[in-house]
SENU-662341 format. One record per residue: chain; residue in three letters; y, z, x of N, C-alpha, C in turn. Coordinates in steps of 0.02 Angstrom, whole numbers, plus 50000, padded with zeros to 5 digits. Example, Ala and Ser with C-alpha at 12.3 -4.5 7.8 and 13.67 -1.06 7.14 Angstrom:
% SENU-662341
[gulo A; ALA; [49716; 50390; 50660]; [49775; 50390; 50615]; [49835; 50390; 50660]] [gulo A; SER; [49888; 50354; 50642]; [49947; 50357; 50684]; [50002; 50394; 50645]] 
END
This chain:
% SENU-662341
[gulo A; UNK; [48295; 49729; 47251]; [48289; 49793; 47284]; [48311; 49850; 47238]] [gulo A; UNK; [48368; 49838; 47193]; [48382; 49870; 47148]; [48340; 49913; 47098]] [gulo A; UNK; [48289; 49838; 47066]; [48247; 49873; 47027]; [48198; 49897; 47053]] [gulo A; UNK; [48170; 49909; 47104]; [48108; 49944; 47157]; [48145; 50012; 47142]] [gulo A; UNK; [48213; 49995; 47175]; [48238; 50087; 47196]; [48221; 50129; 47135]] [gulo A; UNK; [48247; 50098; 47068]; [48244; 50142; 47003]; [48172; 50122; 46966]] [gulo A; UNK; [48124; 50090; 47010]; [48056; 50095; 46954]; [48038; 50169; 46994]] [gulo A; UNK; [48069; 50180; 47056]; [48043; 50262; 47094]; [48052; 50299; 47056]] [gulo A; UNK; [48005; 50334; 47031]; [48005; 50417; 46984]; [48054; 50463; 47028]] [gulo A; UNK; [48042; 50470; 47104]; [48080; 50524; 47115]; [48174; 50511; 47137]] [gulo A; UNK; [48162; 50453; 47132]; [48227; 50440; 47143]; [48253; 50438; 47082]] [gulo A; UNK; [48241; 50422; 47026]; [48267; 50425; 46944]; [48270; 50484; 46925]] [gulo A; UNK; [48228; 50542; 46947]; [48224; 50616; 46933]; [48263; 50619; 46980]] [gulo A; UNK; [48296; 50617; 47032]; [48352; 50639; 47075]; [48419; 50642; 47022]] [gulo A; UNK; [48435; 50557; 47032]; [48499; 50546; 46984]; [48503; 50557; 46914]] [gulo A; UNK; [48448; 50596; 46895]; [48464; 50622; 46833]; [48457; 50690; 46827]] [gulo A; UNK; [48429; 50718; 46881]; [48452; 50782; 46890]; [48522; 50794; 46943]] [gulo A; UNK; [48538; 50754; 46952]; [48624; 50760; 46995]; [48682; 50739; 46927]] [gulo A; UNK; [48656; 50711; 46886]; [48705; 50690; 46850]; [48708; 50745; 46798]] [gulo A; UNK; [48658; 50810; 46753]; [48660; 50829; 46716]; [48687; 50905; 46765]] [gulo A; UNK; [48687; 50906; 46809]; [48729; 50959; 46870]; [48787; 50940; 46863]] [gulo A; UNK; [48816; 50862; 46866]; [48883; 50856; 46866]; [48928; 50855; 46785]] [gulo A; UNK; [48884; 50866; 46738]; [48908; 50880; 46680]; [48913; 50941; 46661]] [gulo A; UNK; [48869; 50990; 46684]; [48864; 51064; 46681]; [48912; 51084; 46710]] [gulo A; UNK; [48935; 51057; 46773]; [48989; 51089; 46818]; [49064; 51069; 46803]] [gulo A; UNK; [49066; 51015; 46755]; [49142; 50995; 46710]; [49131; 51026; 46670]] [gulo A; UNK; [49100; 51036; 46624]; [49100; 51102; 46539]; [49105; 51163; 46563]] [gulo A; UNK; [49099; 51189; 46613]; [49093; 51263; 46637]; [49162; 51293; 46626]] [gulo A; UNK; [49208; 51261; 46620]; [49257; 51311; 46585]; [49266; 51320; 46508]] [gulo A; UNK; [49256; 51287; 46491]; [49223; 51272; 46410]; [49183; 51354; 46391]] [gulo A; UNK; [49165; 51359; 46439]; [49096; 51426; 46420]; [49136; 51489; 46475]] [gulo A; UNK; [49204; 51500; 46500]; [49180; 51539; 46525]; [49227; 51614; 46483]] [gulo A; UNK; [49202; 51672; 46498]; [49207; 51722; 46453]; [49289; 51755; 46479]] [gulo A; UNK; [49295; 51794; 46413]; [49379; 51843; 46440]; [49362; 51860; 46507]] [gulo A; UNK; [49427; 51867; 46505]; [49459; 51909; 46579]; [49498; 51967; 46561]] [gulo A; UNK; [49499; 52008; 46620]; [49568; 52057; 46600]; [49637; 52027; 46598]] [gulo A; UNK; [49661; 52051; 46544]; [49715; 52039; 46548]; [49746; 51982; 46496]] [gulo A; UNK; [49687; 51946; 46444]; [49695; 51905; 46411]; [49705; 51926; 46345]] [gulo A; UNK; [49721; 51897; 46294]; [49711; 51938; 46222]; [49666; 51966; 46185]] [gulo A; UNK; [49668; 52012; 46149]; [49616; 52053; 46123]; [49597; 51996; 46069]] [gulo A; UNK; [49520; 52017; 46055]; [49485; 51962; 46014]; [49525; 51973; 45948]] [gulo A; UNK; [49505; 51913; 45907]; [49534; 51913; 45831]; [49494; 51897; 45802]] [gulo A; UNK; [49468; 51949; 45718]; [49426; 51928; 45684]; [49444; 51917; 45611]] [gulo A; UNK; [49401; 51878; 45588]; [49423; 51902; 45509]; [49437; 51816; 45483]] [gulo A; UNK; [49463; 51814; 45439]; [49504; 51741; 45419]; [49581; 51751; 45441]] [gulo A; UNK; [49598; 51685; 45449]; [49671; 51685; 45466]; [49718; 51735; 45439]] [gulo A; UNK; [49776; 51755; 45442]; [49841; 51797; 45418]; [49843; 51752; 45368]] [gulo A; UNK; [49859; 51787; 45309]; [49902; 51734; 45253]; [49970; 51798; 45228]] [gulo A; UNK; [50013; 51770; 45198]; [50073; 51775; 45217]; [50068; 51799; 45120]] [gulo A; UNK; [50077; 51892; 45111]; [50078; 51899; 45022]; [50139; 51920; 45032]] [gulo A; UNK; [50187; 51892; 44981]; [50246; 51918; 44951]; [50256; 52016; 44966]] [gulo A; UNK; [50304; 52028; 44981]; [50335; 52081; 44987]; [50340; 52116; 44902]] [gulo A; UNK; [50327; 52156; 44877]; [50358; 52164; 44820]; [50429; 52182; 44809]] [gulo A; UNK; [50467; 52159; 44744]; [50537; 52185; 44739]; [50524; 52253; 44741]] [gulo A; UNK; [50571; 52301; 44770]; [50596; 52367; 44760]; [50653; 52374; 44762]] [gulo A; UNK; [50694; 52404; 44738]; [50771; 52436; 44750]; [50779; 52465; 44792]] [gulo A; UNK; [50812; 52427; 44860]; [50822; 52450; 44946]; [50910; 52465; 44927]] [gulo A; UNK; [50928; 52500; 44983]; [50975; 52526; 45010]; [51005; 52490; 45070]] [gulo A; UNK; [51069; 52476; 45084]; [51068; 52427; 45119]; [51139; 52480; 45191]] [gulo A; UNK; [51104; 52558; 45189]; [51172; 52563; 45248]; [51180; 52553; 45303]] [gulo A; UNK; [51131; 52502; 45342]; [51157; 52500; 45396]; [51179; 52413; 45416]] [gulo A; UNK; [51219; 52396; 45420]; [51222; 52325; 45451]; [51191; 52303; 45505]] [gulo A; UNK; [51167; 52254; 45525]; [51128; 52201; 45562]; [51152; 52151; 45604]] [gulo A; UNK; [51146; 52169; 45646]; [51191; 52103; 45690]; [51142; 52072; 45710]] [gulo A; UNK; [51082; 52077; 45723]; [51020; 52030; 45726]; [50969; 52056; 45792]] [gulo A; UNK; [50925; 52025; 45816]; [50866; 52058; 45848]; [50902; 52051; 45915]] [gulo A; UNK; [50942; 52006; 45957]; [50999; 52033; 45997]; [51056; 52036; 45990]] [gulo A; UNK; [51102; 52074; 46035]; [51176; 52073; 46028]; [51195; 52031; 46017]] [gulo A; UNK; [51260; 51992; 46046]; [51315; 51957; 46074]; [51312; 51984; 46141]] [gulo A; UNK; [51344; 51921; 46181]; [51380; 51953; 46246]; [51440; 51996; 46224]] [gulo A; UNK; [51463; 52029; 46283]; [51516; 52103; 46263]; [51500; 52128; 46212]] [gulo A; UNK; [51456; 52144; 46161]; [51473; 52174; 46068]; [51425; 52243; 46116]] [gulo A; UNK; [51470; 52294; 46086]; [51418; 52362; 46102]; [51364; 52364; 46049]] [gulo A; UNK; [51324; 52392; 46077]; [51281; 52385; 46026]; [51202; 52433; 46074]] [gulo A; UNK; [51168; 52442; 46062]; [51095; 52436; 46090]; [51020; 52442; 46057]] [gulo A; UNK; [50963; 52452; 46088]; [50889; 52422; 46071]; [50868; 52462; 46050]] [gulo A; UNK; [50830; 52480; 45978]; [50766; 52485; 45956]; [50720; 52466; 45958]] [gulo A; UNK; [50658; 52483; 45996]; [50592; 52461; 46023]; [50555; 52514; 45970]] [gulo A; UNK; [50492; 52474; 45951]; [50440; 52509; 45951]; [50369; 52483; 45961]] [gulo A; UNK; [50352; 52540; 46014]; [50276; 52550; 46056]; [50217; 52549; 46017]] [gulo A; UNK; [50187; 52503; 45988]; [50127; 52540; 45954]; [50068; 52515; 46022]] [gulo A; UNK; [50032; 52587; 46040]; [49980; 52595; 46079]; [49897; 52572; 46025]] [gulo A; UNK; [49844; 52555; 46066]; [49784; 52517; 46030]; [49730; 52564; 46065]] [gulo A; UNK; [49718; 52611; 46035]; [49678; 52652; 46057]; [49594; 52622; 46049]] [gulo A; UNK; [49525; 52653; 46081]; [49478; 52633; 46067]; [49457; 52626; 46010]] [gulo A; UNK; [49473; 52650; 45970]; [49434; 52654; 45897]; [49473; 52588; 45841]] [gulo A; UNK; [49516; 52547; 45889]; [49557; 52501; 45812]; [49521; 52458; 45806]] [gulo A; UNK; [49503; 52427; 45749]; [49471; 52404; 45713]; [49495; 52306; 45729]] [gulo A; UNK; [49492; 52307; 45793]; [49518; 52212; 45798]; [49490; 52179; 45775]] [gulo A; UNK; [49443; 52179; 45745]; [49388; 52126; 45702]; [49422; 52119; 45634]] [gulo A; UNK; [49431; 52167; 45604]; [49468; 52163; 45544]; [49547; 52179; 45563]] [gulo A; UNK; [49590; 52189; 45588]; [49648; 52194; 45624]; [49695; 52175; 45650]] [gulo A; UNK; [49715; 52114; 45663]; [49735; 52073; 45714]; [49823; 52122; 45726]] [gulo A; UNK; [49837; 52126; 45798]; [49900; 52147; 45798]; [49960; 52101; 45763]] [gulo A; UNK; [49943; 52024; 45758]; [49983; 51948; 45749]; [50020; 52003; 45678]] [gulo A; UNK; [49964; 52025; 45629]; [49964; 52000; 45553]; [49992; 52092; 45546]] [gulo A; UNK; [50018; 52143; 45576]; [50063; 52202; 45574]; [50106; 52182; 45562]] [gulo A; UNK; [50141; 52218; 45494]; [50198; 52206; 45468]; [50250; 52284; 45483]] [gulo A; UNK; [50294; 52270; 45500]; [50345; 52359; 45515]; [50400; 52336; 45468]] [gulo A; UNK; [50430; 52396; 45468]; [50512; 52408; 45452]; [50527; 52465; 45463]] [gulo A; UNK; [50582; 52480; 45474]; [50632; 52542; 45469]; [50650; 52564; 45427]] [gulo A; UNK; [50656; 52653; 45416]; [50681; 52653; 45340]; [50723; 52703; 45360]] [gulo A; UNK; [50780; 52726; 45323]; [50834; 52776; 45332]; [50800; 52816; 45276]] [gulo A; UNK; [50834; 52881; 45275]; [50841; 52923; 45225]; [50906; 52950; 45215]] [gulo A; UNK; [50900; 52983; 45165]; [50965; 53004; 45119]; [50953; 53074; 45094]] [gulo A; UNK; [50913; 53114; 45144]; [50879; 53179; 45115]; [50860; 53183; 45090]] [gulo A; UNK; [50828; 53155; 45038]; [50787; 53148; 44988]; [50717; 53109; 44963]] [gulo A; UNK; [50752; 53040; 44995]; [50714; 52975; 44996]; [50731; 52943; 45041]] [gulo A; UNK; [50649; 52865; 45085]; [50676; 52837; 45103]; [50682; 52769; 45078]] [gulo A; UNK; [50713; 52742; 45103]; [50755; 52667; 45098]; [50743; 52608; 45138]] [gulo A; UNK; [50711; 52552; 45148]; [50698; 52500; 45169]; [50768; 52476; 45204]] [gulo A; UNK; [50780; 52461; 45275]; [50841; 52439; 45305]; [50824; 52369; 45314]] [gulo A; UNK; [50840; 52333; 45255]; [50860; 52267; 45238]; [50862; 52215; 45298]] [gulo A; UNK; [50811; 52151; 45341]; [50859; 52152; 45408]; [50811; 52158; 45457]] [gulo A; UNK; [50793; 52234; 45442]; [50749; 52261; 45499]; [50663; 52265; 45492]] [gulo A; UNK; [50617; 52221; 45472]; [50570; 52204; 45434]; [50540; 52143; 45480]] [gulo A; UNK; [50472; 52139; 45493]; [50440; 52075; 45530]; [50372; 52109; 45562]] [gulo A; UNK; [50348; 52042; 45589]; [50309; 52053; 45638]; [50309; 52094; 45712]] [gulo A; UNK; [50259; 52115; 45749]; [50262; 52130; 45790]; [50275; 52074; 45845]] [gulo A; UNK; [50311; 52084; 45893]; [50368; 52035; 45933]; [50310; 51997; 45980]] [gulo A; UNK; [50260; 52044; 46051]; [50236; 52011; 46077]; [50174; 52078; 46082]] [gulo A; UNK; [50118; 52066; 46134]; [50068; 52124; 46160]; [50071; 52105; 46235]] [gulo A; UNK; [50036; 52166; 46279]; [50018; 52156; 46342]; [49981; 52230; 46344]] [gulo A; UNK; [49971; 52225; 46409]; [49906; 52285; 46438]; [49975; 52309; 46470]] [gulo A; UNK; [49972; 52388; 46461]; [49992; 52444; 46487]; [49945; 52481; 46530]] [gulo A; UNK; [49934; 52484; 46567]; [49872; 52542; 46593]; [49812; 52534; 46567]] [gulo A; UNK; [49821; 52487; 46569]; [49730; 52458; 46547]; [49749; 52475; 46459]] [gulo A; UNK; [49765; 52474; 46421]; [49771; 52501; 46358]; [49827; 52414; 46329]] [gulo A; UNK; [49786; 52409; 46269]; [49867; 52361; 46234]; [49925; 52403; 46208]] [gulo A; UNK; [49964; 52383; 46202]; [50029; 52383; 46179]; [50095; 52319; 46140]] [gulo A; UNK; [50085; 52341; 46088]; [50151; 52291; 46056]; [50202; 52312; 46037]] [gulo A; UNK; [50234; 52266; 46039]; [50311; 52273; 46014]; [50374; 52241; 45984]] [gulo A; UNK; [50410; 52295; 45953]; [50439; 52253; 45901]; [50515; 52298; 45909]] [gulo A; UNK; [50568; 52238; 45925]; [50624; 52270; 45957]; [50688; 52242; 45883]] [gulo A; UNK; [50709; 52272; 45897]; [50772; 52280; 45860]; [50858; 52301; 45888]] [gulo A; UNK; [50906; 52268; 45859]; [50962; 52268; 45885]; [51013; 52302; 45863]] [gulo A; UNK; [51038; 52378; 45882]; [51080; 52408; 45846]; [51155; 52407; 45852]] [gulo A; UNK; [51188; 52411; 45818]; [51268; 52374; 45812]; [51310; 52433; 45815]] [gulo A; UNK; [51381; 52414; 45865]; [51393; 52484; 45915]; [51408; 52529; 45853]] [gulo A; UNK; [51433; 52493; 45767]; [51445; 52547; 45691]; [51390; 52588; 45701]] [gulo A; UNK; [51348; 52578; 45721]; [51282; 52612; 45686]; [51246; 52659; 45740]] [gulo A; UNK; [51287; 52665; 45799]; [51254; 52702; 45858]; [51269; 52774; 45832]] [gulo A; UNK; [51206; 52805; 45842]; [51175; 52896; 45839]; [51188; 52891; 45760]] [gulo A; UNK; [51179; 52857; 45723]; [51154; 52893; 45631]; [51086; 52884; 45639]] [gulo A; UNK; [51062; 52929; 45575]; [50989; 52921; 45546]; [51020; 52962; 45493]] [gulo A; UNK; [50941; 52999; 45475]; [50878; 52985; 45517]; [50852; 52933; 45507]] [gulo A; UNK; [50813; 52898; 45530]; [50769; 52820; 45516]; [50683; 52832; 45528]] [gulo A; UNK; [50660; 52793; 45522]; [50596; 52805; 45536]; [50553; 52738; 45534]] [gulo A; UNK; [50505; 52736; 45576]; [50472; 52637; 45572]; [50400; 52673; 45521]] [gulo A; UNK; [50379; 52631; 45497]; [50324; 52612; 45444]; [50291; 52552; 45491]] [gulo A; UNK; [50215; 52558; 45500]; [50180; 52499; 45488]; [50125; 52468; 45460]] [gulo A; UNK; [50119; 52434; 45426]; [50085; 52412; 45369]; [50030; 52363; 45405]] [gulo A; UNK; [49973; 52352; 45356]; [49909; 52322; 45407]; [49928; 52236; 45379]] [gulo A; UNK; [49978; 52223; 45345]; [49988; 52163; 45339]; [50052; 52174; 45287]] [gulo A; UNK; [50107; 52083; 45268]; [50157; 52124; 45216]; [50100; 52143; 45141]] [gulo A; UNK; [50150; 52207; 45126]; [50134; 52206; 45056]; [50053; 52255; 45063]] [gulo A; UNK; [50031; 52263; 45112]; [49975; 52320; 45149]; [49975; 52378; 45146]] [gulo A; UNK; [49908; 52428; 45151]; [49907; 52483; 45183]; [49970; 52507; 45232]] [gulo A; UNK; [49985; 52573; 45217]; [50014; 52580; 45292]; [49980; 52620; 45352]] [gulo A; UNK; [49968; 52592; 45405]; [49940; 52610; 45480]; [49966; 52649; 45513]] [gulo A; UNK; [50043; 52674; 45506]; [50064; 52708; 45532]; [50151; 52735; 45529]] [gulo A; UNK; [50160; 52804; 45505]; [50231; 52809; 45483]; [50254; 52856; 45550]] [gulo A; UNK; [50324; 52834; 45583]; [50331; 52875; 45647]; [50395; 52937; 45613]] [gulo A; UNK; [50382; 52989; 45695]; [50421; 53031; 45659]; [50478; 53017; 45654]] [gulo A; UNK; [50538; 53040; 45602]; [50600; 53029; 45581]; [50654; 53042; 45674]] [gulo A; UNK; [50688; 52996; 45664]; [50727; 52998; 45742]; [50812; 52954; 45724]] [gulo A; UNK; [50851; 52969; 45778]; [50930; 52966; 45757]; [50924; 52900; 45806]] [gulo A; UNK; [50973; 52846; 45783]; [50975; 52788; 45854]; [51009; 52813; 45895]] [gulo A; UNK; [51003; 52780; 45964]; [51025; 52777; 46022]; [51128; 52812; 45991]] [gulo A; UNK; [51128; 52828; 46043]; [51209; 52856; 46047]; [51229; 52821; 46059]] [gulo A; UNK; [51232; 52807; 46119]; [51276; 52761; 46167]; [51264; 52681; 46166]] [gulo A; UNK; [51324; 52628; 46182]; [51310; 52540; 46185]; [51273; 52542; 46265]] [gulo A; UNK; [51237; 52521; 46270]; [51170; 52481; 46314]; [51125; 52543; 46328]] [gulo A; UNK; [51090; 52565; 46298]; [51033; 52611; 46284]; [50983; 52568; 46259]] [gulo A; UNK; [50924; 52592; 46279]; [50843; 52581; 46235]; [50813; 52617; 46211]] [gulo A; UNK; [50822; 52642; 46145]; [50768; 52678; 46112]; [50709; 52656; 46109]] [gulo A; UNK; [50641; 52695; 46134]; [50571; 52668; 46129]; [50530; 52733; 46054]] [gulo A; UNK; [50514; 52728; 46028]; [50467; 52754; 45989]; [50399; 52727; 46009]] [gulo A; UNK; [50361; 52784; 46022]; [50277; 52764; 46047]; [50260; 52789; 45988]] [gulo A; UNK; [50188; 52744; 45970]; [50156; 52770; 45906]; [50092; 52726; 45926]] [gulo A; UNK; [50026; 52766; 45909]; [49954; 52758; 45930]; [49915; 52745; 45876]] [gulo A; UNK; [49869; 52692; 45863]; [49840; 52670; 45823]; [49769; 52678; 45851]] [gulo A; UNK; [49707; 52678; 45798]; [49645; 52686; 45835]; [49625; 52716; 45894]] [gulo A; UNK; [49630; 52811; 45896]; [49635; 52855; 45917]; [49541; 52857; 45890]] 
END
C-alpha cells in the first residue's frame, strides 16, 4: 500500500511541497533583516590594532582607574559622541574610535597618560546613536583643567573630533557629560 501511495504524483508533489515549506519556515530567521534598535552596520575589514607612536606626554593628573573605589571621592567623565546622518559607517565603525584626554599648560597640549581607549558601549538616543566613553576622576583632581577629549578614526589615526577645552567636575559624585557630533 505504501508503494501505490508514493507511485501517486500528487501525493509526492504534496510531501515535497510540505517539506520544502517546512525548511523555509526553520531558515527564516537566518534571512531576517535589522530592526530598530540593533547595531549600526559595519563595513570595511576588521579593526587592526597600529601602535600608538612614542611622544613626550605629561603625566599631571593621576588615575585611579575607569571606576572609583567604594567611599574614595572622586567622580565621572563621560563623553557623548552623537552619529549624525552623514557618518561614514561603511568605512567607520564606532568599535575601532580611539579618544583621549589632553590637559594643557597654556601653551600646549599633553596626552593624560591612563585616559586613552576605546569607545565603552553605543545605544539609540532619540532615534540617533550615541557612544560612550567614561572615565574616573580622583577626588586630587576635582575642578582642574583645562582638558579636552580628542577622537581619532582609529589608534595612531586621523582625528574626528577635538572637543571644546572644559575644567572637571568640582565636586565627589558628579557626572561630567561632554556631547560632541560626528557626521553632521
Amino acid at each position: 500500500m505504501t508503494k501505490k501511495l508514493f507511485e501517486n504524483r500528487t501525493v509526492t508533489s504534496l510531501f515535497t511541497g510540505t517539506a520544502v515549506l517546512l525548511l523555509a519556515a526553520l531558515m527564516l530567521p537566518l534571512f531576517a533583516t535589522a530592526q530598530e534598535g540593533e547595531l549600526p552596520p559595519r563595513g570595511g575589514d576588521p579593526p587592526t590594532a597600529t601602535p600608538v607612536p612614542e611622544t613626550p606626554t605629561a603625566t599631571p593628573v593621576p588615575v585611579t582607574g575607569p571606576s572609583g573605589e567604594a567611599g574614595q571621592p572622586g567622580s565621572r567623565l563621560q563623553l557623548h559622541v552623537h552619529y549624525g546622518p552623514n557618518w561614514p559607517w561603511h568605512l567607520l565603525a564606532w568599535q575601532e574610535l580611539w579618544t583621549e584626554v589632553q590637559w594643557s599648560d597654556g601653551a600646549n597640549w599633553f596626552v593624560v597618560e591612563g585616559w586613552r581607549g576605546q569607545m565603552d558601549n553605543i545605544s539609540q538616543v532619540g532615534g540617533q546613536w550615541v557612544s560612550l566613553r567614561e572615565w574616573w576622576v580622583g577626588g586630587e583632581d576635582l575642578g582642574t583643567g583645562p582638558f579636552r577629549w580628542v577622537v581619532y578614526e582609529r589608534p595612531g589615526g586621523n582625528v574626528v573630533l577635538t572637543s571644546d577645552p572644559f575644567t572637571l567636575p568640582a565636586r565627589s559624585g558628579e557626572t561630567m557629560v561632554i556631547n560632541a557630533t560626528v557626521g553632521e
